[in-house]
C-alpha positions as MATLAB code, in Angstrom:
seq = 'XXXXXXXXXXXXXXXXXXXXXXXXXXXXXXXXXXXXXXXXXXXXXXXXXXXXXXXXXXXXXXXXXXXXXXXXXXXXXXXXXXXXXXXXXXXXXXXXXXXXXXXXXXXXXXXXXXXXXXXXXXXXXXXXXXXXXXXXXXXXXXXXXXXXXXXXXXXXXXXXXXXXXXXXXXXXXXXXXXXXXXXXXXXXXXXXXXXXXXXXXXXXXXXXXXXXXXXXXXXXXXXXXXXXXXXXXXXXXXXXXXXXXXXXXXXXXXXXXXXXXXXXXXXXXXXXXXX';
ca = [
      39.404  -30.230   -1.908;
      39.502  -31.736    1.434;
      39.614  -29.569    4.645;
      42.436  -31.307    6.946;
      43.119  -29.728   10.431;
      42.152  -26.300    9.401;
      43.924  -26.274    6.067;
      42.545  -27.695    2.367;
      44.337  -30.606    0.749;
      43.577  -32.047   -2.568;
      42.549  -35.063   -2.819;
      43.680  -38.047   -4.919;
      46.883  -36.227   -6.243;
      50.333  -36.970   -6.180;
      52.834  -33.969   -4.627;
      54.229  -32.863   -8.734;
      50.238  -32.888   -9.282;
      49.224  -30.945   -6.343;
      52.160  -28.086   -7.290;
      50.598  -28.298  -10.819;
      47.264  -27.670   -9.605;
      48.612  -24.443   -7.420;
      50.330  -23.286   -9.882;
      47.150  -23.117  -12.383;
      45.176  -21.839   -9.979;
      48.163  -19.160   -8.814;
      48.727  -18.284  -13.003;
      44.625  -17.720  -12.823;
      44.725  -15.417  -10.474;
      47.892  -13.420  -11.625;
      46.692  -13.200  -15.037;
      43.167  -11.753  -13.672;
      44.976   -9.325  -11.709;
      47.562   -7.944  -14.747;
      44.122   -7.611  -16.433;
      42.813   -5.329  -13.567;
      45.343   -3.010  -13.534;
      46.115   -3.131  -17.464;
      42.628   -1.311  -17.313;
      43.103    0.968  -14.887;
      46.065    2.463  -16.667;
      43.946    2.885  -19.334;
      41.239    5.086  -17.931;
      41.063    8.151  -19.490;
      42.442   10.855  -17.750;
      40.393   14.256  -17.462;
      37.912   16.489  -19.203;
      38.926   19.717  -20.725;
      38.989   22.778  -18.827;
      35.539   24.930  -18.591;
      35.367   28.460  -18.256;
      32.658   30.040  -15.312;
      32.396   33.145  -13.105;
      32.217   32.834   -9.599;
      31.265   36.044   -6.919;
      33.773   35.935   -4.157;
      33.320   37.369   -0.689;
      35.224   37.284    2.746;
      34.244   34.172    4.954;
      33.058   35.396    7.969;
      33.621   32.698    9.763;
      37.343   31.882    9.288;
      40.392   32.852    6.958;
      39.483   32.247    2.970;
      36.882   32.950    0.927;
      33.155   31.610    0.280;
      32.696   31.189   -3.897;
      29.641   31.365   -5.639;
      29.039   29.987   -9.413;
      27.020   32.527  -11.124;
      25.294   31.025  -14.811;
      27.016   32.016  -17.963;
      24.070   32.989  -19.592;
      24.225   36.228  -18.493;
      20.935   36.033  -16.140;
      22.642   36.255  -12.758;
      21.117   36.489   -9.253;
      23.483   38.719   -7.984;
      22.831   42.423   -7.408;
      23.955   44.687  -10.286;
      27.447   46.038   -9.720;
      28.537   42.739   -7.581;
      32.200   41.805   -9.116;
      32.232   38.546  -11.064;
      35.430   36.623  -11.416;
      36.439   34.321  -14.235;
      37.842   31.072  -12.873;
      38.499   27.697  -15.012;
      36.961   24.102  -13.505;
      39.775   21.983  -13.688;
      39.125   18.245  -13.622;
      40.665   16.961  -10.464;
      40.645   13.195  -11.316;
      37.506   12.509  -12.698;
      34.165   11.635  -11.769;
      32.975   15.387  -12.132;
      35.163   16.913   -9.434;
      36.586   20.085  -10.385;
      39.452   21.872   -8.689;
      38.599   26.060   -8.809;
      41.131   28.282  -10.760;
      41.560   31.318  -10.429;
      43.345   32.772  -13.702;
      43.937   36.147  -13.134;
      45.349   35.788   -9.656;
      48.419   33.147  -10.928;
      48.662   35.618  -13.824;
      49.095   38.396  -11.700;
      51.455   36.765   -8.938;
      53.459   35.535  -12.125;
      53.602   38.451  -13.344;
      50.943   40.039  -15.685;
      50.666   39.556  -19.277;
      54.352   39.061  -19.703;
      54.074   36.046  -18.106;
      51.515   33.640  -20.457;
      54.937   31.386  -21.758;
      55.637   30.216  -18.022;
      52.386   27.892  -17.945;
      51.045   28.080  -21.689;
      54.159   26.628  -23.609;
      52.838   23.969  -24.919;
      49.277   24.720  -26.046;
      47.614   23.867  -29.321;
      48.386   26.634  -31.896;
      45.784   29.637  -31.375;
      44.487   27.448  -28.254;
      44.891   29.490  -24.914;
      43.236   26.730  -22.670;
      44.268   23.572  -23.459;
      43.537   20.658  -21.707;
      46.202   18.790  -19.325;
      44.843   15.718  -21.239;
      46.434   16.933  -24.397;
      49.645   15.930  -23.958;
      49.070   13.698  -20.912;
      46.629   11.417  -22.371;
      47.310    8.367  -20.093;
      46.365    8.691  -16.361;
      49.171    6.318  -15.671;
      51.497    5.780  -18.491;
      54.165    8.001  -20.779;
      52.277    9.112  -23.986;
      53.746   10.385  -27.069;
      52.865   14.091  -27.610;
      53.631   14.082  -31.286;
      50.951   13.147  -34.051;
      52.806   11.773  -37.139;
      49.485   11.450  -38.997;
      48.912   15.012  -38.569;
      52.565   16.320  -39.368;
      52.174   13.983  -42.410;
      48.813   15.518  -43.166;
      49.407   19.220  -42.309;
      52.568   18.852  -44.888;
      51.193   17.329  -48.109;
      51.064   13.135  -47.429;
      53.029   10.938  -48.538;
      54.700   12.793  -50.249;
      55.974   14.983  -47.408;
      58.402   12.115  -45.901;
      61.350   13.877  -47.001;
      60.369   17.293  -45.276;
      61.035   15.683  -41.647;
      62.875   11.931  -42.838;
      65.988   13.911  -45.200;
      68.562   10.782  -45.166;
      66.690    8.598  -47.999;
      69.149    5.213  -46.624;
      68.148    5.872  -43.097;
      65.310    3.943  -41.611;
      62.264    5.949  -41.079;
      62.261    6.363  -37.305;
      62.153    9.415  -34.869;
      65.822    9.288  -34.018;
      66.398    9.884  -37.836;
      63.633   12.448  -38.342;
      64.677   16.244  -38.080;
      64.420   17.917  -35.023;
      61.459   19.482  -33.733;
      63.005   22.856  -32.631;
      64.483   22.558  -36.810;
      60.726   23.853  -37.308;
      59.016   24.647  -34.116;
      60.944   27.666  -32.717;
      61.313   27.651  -29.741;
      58.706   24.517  -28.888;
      59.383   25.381  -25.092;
      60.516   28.707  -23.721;
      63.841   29.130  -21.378;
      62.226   30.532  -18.969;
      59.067   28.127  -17.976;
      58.547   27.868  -14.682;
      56.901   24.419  -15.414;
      59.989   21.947  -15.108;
      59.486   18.379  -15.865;
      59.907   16.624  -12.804;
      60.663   13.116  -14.233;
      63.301   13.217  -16.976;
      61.605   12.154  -20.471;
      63.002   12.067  -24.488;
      61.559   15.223  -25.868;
      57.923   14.703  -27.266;
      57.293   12.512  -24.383;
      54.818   13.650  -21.344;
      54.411   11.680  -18.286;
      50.922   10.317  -17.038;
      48.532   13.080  -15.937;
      48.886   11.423  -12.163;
      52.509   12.166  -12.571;
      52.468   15.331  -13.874;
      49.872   16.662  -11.210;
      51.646   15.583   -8.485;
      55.318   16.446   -9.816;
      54.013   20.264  -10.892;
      50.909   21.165   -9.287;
      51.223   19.764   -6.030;
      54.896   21.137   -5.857;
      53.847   24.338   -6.599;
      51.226   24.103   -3.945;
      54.166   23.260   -1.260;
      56.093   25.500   -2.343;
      53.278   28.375   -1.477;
      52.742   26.435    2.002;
      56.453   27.083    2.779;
      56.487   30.677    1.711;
      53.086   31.729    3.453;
      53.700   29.497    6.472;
      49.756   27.973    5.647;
      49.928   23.843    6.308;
      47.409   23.117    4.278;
      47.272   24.433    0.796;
      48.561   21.237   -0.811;
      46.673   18.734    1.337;
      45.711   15.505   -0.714;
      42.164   16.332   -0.049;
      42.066   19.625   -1.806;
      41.667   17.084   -5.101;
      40.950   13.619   -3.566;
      37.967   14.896   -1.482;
      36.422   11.479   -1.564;
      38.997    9.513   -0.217;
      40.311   12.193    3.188;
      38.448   12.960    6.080;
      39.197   16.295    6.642;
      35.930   18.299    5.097;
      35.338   20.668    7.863;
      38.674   22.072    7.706;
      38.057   22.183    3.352;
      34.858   23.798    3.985;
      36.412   26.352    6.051;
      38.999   27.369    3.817;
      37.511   27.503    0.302;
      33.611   26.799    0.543;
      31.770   26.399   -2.896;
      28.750   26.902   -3.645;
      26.284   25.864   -6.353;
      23.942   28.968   -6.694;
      22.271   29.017  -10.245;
      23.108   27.029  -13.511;
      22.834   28.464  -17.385;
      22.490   26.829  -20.134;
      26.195   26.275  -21.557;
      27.600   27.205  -18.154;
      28.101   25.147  -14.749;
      25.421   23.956  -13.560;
      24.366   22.186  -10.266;
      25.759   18.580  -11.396;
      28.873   19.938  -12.929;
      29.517   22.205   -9.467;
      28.853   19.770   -7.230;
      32.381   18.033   -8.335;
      33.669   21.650   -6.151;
      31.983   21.064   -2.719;
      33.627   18.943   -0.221;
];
């Protein structure tokens, strides 16, 4: 390469050669880059949910409320009598950084016990917390939600083709195959709140960046329009690393790490919940 009034030529090749040459080096750098972001869409999406107990009190300097994750060993540092709260650490994204949960209070607003179909309609049998990552195993791509090995298993082998695959002649494919509901009744309840936002072939779930943004984050908006607050579905309330606007988190919904247990949160696993 020769540097020729600010620009680099090369040298000792014809015009077809020098296109050549680009091109290589262009088909290079493409190829590096399809590689880059074939493995981000591979990343694994999220841990499973844990369960903790948090002590929640008034902030006295601003609207919200200060938490405080207590261990779940049952040694606490909290006065006897103090109200404890179950809450579930959702991972937000990764990296340790959980997003705070507060069970009963969605129960309750959804309302009570009659209500467990509108989120939990697609849990593992006998499961009551399953993990996002169960169905939306892909933090980019569409992943199939249905395990033939385990259908095949669950029924008897090989020799339980016919169960799902009942036209002989036909080739063995999912179109062909019975329909889930022919078993599964009903495999989603009427009256879920939790609409798919992007329209998929049933058995089909969207990436778990999709499906945060398309239900939990509308959700979220839809609260900020009914309580006339701005800021309960701000980016940052998951993507704290990547907003400036901590003071304003902190201010709202303050976490604290105050004691860790063995098999409960401790101080690593909370710190994914401060700002």
């Amino acid at each position: 390469l020769l540097e020729v009034a600010g620009r680099f030529e090369i040298a000792g090749l014809s015009g077809k050669s020098k296109e050549q040459v680009v091109g290589a080096i262009a088909g290079v750098i493409l190829v590096e880059a399809q590689v880059a972001v074939r493995e981000r869409t591979r990343a694994a999406p999220v841990a499973a949910p844990k369960n903790a107990l948090i002590v929640r009190a008034q902030n006295p300097s601003g609207p919200g409320h200060d938490f405080e994750l207590v261990a779940s060993s049952g040694e606490t540092p909290f006065d006897a009598g103090v109200d404890l709260h179950p809450v579930i650490l959702i991972d937000s994204g990764g990296a340790e950084r959980y997003v705070l949960f507060e069970h009963e209070a969605h129960q309750g607003r959804l309302g009570g016990q009659t209500a467990c179909a509108l989120c939990h309609h697609r849990n593992v049998p006998l499961d009551l917390a399953t993990s996002c990552a169960q169905c939306h195993r892909d933090m980019f791509e569409t992943t199939d939600t249905f395990s033939h090995a385990r259908h095949e298993t669950a029924l008897g082998g090989r020799e339980s083709c016919a169960t799902c695959h009942v036209d002989a002649d036909a080739p063995k494919s999912r179109a062909a195959a019975k329909a889930c509901d022919d078993c599964h009744r009903p495999p989603r309840p009427d009256a879920t709140l939790v609409r798919a936002t992007i329209e998929l072939p049933a058995g089909l779930a969207p990436g778990y960046l999709d499906a945060m943004h398309g239900l939990c984050l509308r959700c979220h908006l839809q609260e900020d329009a009914a309580a006339g607050e701005p800021h309960l579905g701000r980016c940052a309330t998951c993507h704290r690393n990547r907003f400036d606007d901590k003071d304003e988190l902190i201010r709202r919904t303050r976490s604290v790490a105050r004691a860790g247990g063995s098999g409960g949160p401790g101080l690593e696993e909370a710190k994914g919940m401060n700002p």
